[in-house]
N, C-alpha and C positions, 0 to 999 in steps of 0.2 A: 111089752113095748120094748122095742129094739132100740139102742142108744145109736143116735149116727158115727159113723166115725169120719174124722178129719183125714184130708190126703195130708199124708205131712211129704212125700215125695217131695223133695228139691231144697230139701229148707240147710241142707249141709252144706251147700254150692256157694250162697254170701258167706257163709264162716271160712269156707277153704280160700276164696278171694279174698278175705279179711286178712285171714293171716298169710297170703302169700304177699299181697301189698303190704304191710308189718315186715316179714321177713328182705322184702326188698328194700325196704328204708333202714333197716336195721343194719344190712350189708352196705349201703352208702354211706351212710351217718362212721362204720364203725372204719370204711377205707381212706372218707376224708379226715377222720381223725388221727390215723396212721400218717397219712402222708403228712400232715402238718406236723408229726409228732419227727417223723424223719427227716424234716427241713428245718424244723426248730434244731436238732442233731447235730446238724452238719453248721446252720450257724454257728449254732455252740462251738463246734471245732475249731472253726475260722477264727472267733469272738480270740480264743485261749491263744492260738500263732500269730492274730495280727499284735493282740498285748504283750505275748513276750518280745514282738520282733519292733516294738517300739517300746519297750526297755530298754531292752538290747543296745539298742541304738545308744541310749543316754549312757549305757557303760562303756562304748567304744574307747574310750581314755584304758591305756594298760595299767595306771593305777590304782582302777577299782580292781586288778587284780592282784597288783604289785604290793597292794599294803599304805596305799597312802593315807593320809587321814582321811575323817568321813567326809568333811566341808566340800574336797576335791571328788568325791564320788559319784558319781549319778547325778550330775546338773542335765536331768532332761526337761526339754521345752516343748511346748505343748507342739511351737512347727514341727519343729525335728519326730516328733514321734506320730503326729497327724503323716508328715511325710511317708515315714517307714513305716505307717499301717498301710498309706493306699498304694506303697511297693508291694508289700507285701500280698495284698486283695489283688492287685491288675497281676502279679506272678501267679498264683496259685487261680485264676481264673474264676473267683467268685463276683467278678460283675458280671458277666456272661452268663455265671449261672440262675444267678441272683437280679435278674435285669433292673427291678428299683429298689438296691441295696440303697439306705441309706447310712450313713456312721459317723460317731461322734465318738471321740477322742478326748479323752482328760487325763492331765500329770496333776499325781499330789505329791507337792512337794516334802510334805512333811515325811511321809510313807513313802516318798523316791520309785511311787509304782506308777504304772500307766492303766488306765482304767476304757474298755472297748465296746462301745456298744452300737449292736449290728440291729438293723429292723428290715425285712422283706417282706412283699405281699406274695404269698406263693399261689398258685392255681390248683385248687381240687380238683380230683380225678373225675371223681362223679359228684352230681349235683343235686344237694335235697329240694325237694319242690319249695319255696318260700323262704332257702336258706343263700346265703351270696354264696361266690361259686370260687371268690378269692380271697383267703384269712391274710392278717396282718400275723407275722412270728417274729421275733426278737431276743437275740443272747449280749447275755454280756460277759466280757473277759477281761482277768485284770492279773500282772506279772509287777514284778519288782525281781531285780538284778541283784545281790546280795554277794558279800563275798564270804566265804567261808571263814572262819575263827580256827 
């Protein structure tokens, strides 16, 4: 008696669709992860310039460099430094870039630092099927003005 044999012809064609659909989420998944990771980046960078440049501001007195005492050093107010962050943001042209930047602004007094925090929705490049197509990303940055001893 002769064993029949099975056609298996065709049966590698759903494996190589299987894994070219794998591979094509694999490459979406791994470019919107980048791009969020390079916009997270660039907030970062903004977060660290808009905080020093609202320190900055609280040190404008030439005493914090002249030696006066500490009392007179660095009285920054949360306006003054809210100010000089969103000079800072509308110069360096991060609304534009950033179209729903939002940003919140804090002075500690005790720590005489300013403290920066940036949030964007940015737009993925490509889009996984059941995944949103725009992440929330968020840096924070924080400076204090100091004089050297």
């Amino acid at each position: 008696m002769r064993a029949e044999s099975r056609d298996e012809c065709g049966t590698t064609i759903p494996l190589l669709i299987g894994l070219a659909v794998f591979l094509v989420l694999l490459v979406a998944v791994v470019t919107d992860a980048t791009s969020a990771f390079v916009h997270r980046q660039g907030l970062d960078s903004l977060a660290d310039g808009a905080a020093l440049q609202g320190a900055d501001v609280g040190s404008a007195a030439a005493a914090a460099y002249l030696g006066a005492d500490d009392a007179a050093r660095l009285r920054q107010t949360e306006s003054e430094a809210r100010r000089a962050v969103d000079t800072y943001l509308h110069g360096c042209g991060a609304y534009a870039r950033y179209p729903q930047l939002s940003v919140r602004v804090s002075v500690d007094p005790r720590d005489r630092s300013v403290s920066v925090r940036l949030r964007a929705v940015v737009d993925l490049p490509l889009g996984v099927p059941g995944v949103v197509r725009r992440a929330p990303v968020s840096a924070t940055g924080t400076a204090a003005v100091t004089r050297d001893d």
